[in-house]
C-alpha positions as CSV (number, residue, x, y, z in Angstrom):
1,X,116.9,106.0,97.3
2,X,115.5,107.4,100.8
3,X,112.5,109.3,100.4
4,X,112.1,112.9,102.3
5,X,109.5,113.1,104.4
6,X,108.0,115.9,106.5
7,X,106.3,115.5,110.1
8,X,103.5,117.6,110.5
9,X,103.1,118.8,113.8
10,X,99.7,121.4,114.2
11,X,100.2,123.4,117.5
12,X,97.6,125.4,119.6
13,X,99.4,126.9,122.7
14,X,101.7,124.5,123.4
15,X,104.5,126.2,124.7
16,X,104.7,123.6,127.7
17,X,104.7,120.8,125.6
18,X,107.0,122.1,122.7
19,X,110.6,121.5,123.7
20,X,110.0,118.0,124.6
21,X,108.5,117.2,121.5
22,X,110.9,118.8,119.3
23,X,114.3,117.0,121.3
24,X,112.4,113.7,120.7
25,X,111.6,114.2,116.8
26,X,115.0,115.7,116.3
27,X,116.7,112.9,117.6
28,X,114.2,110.4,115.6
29,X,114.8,112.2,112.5
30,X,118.6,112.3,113.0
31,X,118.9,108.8,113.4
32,X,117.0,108.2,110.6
33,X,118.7,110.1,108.6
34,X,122.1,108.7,110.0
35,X,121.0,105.1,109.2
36,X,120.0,106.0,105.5
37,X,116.1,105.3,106.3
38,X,115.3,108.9,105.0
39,X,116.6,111.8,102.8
40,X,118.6,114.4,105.2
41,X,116.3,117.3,103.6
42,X,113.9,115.5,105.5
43,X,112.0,118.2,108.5
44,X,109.5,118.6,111.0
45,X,106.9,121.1,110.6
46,X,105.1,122.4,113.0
47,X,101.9,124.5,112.4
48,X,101.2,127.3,114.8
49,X,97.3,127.4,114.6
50,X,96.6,131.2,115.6
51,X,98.0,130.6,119.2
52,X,97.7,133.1,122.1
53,X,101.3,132.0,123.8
54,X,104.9,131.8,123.1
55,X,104.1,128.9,120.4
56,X,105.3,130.8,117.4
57,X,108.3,132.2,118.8
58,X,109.3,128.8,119.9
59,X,109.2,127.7,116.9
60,X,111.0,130.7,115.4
61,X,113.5,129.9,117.7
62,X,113.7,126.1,116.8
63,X,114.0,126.9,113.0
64,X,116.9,129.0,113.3
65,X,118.7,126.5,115.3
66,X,118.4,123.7,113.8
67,X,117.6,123.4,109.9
68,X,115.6,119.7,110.2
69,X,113.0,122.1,111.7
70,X,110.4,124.3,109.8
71,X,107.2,126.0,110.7
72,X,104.1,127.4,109.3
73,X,101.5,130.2,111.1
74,X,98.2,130.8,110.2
75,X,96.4,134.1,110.1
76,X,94.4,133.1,113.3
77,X,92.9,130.3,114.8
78,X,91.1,127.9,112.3
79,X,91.0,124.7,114.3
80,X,93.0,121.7,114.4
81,X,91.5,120.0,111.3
82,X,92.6,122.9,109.0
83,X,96.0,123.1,110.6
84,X,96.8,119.8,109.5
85,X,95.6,120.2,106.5
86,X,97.6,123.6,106.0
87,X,100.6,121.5,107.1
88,X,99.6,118.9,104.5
89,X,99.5,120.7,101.8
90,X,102.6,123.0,102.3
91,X,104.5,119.7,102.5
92,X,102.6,117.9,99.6
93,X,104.9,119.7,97.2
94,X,108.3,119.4,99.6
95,X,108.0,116.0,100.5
96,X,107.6,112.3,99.0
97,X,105.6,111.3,102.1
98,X,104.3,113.3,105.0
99,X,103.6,111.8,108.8
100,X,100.9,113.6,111.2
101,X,101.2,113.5,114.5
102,X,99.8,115.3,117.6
103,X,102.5,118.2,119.4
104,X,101.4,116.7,122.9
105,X,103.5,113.5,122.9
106,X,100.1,111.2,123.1
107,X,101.6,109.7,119.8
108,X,104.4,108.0,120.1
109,X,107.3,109.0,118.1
110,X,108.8,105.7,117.3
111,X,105.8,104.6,115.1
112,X,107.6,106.7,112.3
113,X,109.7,103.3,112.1
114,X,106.7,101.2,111.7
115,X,105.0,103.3,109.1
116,X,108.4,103.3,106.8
117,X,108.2,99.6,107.2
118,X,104.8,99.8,106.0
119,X,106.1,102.5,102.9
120,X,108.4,99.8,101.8
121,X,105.6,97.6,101.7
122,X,104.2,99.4,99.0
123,X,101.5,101.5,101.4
124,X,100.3,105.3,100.5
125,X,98.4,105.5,103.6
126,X,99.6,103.9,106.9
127,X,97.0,104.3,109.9
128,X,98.6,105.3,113.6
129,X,95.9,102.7,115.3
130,X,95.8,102.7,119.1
131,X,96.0,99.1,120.7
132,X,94.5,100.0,123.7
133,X,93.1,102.7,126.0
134,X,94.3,102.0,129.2
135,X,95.6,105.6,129.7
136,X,92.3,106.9,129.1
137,X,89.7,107.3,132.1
138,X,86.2,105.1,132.3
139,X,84.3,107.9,130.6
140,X,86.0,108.7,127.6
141,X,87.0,105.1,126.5
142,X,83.3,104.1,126.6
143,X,82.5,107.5,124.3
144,X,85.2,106.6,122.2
145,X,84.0,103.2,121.8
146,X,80.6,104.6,121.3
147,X,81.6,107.4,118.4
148,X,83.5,104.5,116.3
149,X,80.4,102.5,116.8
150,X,77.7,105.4,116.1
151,X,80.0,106.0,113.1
152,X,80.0,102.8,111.9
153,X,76.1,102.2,112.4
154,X,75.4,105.5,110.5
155,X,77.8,103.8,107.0
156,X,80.8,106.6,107.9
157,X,83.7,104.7,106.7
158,X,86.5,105.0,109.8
159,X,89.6,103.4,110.9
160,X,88.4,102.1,114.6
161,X,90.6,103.8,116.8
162,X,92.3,106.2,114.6
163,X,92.6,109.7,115.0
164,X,94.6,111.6,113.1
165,X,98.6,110.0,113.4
166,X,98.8,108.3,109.8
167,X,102.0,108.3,106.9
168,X,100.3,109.3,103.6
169,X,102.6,109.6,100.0
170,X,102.7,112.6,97.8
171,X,99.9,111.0,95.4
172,X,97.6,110.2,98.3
173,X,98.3,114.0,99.8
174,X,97.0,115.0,95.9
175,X,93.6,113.2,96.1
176,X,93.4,115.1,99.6
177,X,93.9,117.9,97.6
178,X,90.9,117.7,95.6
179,X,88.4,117.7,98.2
180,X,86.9,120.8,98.8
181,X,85.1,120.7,101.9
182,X,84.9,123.6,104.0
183,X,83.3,121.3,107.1
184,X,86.9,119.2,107.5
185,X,86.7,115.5,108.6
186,X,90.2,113.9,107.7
187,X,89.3,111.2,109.4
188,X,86.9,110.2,107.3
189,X,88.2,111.8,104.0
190,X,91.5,110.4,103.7
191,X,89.4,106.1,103.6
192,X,88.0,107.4,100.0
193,X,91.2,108.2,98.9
194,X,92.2,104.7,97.9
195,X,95.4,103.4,97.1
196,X,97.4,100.8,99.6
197,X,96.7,101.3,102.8
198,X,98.0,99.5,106.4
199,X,98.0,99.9,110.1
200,X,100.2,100.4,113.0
201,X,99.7,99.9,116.4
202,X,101.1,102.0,119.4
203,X,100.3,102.5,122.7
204,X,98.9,106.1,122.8
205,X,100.3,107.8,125.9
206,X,99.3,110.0,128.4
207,X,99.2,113.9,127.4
208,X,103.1,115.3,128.3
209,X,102.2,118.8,129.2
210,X,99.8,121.3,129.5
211,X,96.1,121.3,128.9
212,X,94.0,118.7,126.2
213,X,92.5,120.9,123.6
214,X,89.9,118.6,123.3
215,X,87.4,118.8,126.4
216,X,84.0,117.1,126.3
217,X,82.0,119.7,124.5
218,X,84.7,120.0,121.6
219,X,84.5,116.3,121.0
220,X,80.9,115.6,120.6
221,X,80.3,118.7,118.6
222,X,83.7,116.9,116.6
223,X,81.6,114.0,116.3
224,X,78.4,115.4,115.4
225,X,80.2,117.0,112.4
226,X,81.6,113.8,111.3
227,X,78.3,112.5,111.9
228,X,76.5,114.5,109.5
229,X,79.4,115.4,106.6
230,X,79.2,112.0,105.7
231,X,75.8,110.4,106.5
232,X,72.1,111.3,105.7
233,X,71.3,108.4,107.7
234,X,69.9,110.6,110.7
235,X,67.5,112.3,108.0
236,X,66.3,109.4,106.9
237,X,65.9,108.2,110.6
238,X,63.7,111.1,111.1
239,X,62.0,109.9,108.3
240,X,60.7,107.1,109.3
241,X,59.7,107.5,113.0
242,X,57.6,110.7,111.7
243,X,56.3,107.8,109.3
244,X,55.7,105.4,112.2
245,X,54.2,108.4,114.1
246,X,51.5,109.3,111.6
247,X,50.4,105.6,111.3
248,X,50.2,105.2,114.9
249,X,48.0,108.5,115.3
250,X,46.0,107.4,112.4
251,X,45.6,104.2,114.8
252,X,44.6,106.4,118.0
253,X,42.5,108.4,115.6
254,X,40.0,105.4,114.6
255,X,39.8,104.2,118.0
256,X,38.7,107.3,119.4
257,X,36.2,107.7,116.9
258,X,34.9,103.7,117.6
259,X,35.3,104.8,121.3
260,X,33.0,107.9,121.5
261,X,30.4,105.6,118.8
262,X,30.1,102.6,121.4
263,X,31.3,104.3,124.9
264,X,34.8,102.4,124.9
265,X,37.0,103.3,127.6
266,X,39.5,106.0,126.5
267,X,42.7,108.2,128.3
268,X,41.8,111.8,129.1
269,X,43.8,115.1,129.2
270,X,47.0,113.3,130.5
271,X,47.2,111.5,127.2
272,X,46.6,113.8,125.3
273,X,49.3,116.7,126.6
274,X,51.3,113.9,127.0
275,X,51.3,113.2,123.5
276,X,51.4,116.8,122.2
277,X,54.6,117.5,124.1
278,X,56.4,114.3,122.6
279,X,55.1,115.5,119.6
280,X,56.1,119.3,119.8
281,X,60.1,118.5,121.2
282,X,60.1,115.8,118.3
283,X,59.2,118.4,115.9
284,X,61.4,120.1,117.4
285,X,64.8,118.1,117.3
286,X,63.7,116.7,113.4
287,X,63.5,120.6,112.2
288,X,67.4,121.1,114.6
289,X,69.3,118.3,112.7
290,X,67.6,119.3,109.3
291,X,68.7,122.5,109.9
292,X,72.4,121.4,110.9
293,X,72.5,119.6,107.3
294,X,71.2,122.8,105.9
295,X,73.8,125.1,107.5
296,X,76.9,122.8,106.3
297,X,75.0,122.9,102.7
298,X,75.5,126.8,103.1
299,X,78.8,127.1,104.3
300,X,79.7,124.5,101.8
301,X,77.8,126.8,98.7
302,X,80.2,130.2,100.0
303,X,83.2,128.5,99.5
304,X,85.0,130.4,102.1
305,X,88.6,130.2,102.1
306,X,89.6,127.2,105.0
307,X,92.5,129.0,106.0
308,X,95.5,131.7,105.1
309,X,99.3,131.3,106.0
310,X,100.6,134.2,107.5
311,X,104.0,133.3,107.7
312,X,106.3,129.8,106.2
313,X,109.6,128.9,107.8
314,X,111.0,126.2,105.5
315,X,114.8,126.5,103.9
């Protein structure tokens, strides 16, 4: 029997990009649906993340046009991590498997046939893995490259060139469910989940329309919260050069007191403020990342809401 499944679109102004990406999932779905491959209450949700344009209304208007499409708003902005997961959860309960996908066309629609190969197979999880980066400039392929690497030296389980196009099954979409982290990292949540997992690769394309929501700053500060939701492995770095430091002053420390005893040659101001400032922005950046660790712990202990629907379009 076909199983319903529910493409999970979150949106942040993308009012250029919209129509395009709806006439390409509508005609994907259809055929699907014409060819048996999935339940015809299957849809295409599409999350409107607190945008400032004509977003929502687009997809107010898309809804009541066509009933394969659905949509879900948010109270106001809460970032593209809790929009999917808004979108995953309002479909866990509608839906035998779900499919995420970004609304600017850089994922390509026709994986959706790849990953219900994959779903026959048995998989609850099916990873959208790039299988190259030729669309991407010099810059950001080698700090892509670089975050799956950093990632991967700190122990952060991650798919290596996966973002955040994957096929999971209503049971994987319940062990989502039951982890309660207000500092969201799918990426590296959904790995512990378990269960039967395979890849996919596509050729990730070139944004459609409009503007990435993504610009440098966005995506090291993305990283650096990946970084430290699921390692302590920069703590205990810290650790151990503030180790190494205090043996090696202990070091300096004897030989200056050997030097001034039998008049040994030994560095004068310059070595010292030299050594002071090291020590001071060291200090400094060790007391900054402990800190980061010790905000998340406090955002985590409020247990703040992650987001509120303000509004569900879904027949």
């Amino acid at each position: 029997m076909p199983e319903r499944i529910y493409v999970v679109i979150p949106c942040y102004n993308e009012e250029e990009v919209l129509p395009e990406t709806s006439r390409r999932l509508l005609l994907k779905l259809r055929a699907l649906i014409a060819a048996g491959e999935i339940d015809p209450g299957s849809r295409v949700m599409f999350v409107d993340d607190g945008s400032r344009d004509k977003t929502w209304a687009m997809i107010e208007r898309l809804s009541g046009e066509e009933d394969i499409f659905s949509g879900l708003r948010l109270s106001r902005n809460r970032g593209h991590q809790n929009a999917l997961l808004a979108g995953l959860m309002a479909a866990k309960d509608r839906a035998d498997i779900s499919i995420s996908m970004d609304a600017d066309l850089q994922d390509d629609v026709d994986i959706i046939d790849g990953f219900l190969a994959k779903r026959k197979e048995g998989c609850d999880v099916v990873y959208g893995v790039r299988s190259d980066r030729a669309s991407d400039t010099a810059f950001k392929r080698m700090t892509a490259q670089g975050f799956y690497r950093l990632m991967k030296a700190f122990g952060v389980e991650l798919i290596y060139n996966h973002a955040d196009c994957r096929l999971m099954s209503r049971r994987a979409l319940e062990g989502l469910s039951r982890y309660g982290e207000v500092n969201l990292f799918l990426r590296g949540i959904v790995p512990l989940i378990g269960y039967r997992t395979g890849v996919c690769a596509y050729e990730r394309a070139e944004r459609f329309a409009g503007e990435s929501k993504y610009p440098l700053k966005k995506m090291l500060a993305f990283a650096f919260d990946g970084i430290t939701s699921f390692s302590v492995r920069p703590l205990d770095f810290i650790r151990g050069l503030g180790l190494f430091i205090t043996v090696i002053s202990l070091i300096i420390s004897v030989y200056s007191l050997f030097a001034r005893v039998f008049a040994w040659p030994f560095g004068g101001w310059g070595v010292l403020m030299g050594s002071l400032w090291f020590l001071s922005g060291l200090n400094l950046l060790a007391l900054g990342l402990t800190g980061s660790y010790i905000g998340k712990i406090y955002a985590e202990t409020k247990r703040r809401p992650r987001y509120f629907v303000e509004e569900l379009l879904d027949d």
